[in-house]
C-alpha positions as CSV (number, residue, x, y, z in Angstrom):
1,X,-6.7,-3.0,-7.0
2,X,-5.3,-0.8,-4.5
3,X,-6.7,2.1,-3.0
4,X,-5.6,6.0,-4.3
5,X,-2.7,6.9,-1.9
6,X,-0.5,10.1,-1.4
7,X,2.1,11.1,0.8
8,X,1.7,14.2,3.1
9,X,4.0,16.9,4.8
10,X,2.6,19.8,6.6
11,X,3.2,22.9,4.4
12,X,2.5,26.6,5.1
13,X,-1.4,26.4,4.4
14,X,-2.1,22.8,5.0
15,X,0.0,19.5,3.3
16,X,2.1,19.1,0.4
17,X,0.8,15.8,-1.3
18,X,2.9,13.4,-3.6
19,X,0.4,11.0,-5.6
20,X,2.5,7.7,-4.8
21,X,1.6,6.4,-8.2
22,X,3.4,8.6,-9.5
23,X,6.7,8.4,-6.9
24,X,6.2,4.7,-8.3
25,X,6.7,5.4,-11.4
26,X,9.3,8.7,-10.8
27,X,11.6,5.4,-8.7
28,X,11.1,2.8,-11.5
29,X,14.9,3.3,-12.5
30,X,16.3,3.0,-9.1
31,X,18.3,0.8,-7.7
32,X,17.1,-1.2,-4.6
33,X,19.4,-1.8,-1.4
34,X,18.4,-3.2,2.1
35,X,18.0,-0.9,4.9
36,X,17.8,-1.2,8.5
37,X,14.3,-0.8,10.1
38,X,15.8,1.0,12.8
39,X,17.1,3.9,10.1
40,X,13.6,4.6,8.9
41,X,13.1,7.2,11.5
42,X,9.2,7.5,11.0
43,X,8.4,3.9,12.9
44,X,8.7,6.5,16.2
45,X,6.5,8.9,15.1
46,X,3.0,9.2,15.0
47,X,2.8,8.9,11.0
48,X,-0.7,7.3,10.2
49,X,-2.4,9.7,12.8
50,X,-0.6,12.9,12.9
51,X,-2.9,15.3,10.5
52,X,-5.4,17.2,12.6
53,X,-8.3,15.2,11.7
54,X,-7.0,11.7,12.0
55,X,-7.1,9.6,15.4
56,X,-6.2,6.3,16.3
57,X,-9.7,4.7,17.2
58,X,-9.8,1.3,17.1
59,X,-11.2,1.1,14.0
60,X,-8.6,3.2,12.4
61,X,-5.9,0.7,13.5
62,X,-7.8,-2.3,12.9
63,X,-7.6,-0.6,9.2
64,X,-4.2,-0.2,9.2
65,X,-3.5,-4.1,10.7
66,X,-5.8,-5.3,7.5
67,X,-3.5,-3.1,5.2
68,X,-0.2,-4.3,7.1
69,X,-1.5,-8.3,6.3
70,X,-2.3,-7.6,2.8
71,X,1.0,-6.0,1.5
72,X,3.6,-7.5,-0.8
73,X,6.6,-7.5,0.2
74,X,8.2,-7.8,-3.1
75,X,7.8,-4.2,-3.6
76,X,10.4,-1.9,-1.9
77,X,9.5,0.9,-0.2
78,X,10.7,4.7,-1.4
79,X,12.4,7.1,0.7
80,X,12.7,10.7,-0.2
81,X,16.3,12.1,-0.8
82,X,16.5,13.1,2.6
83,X,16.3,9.3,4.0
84,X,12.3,10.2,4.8
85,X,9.8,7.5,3.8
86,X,7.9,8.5,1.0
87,X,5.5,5.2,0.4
88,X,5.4,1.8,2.4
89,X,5.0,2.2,6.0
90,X,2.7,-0.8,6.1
91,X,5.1,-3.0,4.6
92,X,7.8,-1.7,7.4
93,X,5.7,-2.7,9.9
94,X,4.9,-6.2,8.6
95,X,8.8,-6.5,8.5
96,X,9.0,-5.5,11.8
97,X,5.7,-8.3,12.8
98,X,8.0,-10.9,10.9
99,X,10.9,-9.9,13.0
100,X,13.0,-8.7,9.7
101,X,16.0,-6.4,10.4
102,X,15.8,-5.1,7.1
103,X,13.8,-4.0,4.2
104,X,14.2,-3.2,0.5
105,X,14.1,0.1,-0.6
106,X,14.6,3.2,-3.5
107,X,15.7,6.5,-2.6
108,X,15.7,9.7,-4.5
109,X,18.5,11.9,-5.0
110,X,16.6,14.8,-5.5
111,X,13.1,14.4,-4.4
112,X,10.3,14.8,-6.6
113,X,7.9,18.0,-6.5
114,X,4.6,17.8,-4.6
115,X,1.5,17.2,-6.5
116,X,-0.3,19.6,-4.2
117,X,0.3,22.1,-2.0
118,X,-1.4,23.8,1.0
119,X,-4.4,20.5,0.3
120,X,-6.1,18.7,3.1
121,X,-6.4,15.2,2.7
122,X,-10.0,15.3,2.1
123,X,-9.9,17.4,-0.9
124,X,-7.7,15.5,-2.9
125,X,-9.2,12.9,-5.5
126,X,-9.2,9.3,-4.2
């Protein structure tokens, strides 16, 4: 099973919050193409640890390299209308490990609403 997940971008009193089941769900109807790795602009920024409260201890990354080794690949990752990842920046990076130039991905035309707005990460349900 995997664990509860959202998406985050800073908002005026905090994040705005997409549940990424539901951005599944929302992209089921999509089409998938290949993009490059080097268009998905967030593998140069610090996007696991840039809230406030996160760091990158060791143990945080070694988290993030267990996540990277378990995904599947068969799922594409989504991308936000404006070419932003929305859900699958462990399964970029495993590309990236395997040496892939590409990836398979959906992208909105009109991205979805938040879930939440002005939340932290700790206060949503997980």
């Amino acid at each position: 099973m995997t664990r509860k997940q959202y998406h985050f971008r800073p908002s005026e009193n905090g994040f705005y919050a997409w549940d990424i089941d539901r951005l599944v769900k929302l992209s089921a109807d999509l089409v998938p193409f290949d993009i490059a790795l080097d268009e998905i602009r967030e593998v140069d920024e610090t996007y696991w640890f840039s809230h406030q409260d996160s760091f990158a201890t060791c143990r945080a990354v070694v988290e993030h390299i267990k996540l990277i080794t378990e995904v599947d690949m068969r799922y594409p990752i989504i991308l936000c209308a404006d070419g932003g990842l929305m859900d699958g920046m462990h399964r970029v990076a495993k590309a990236m490990l395997e040496g892939r130039q590409t990836i398979s991905c959906l992208k909105f035309d009109k991205t979805p609403r938040a879930d939440f707005i002005d939340v932290r990460p700790d206060e949503l349900p997980y």
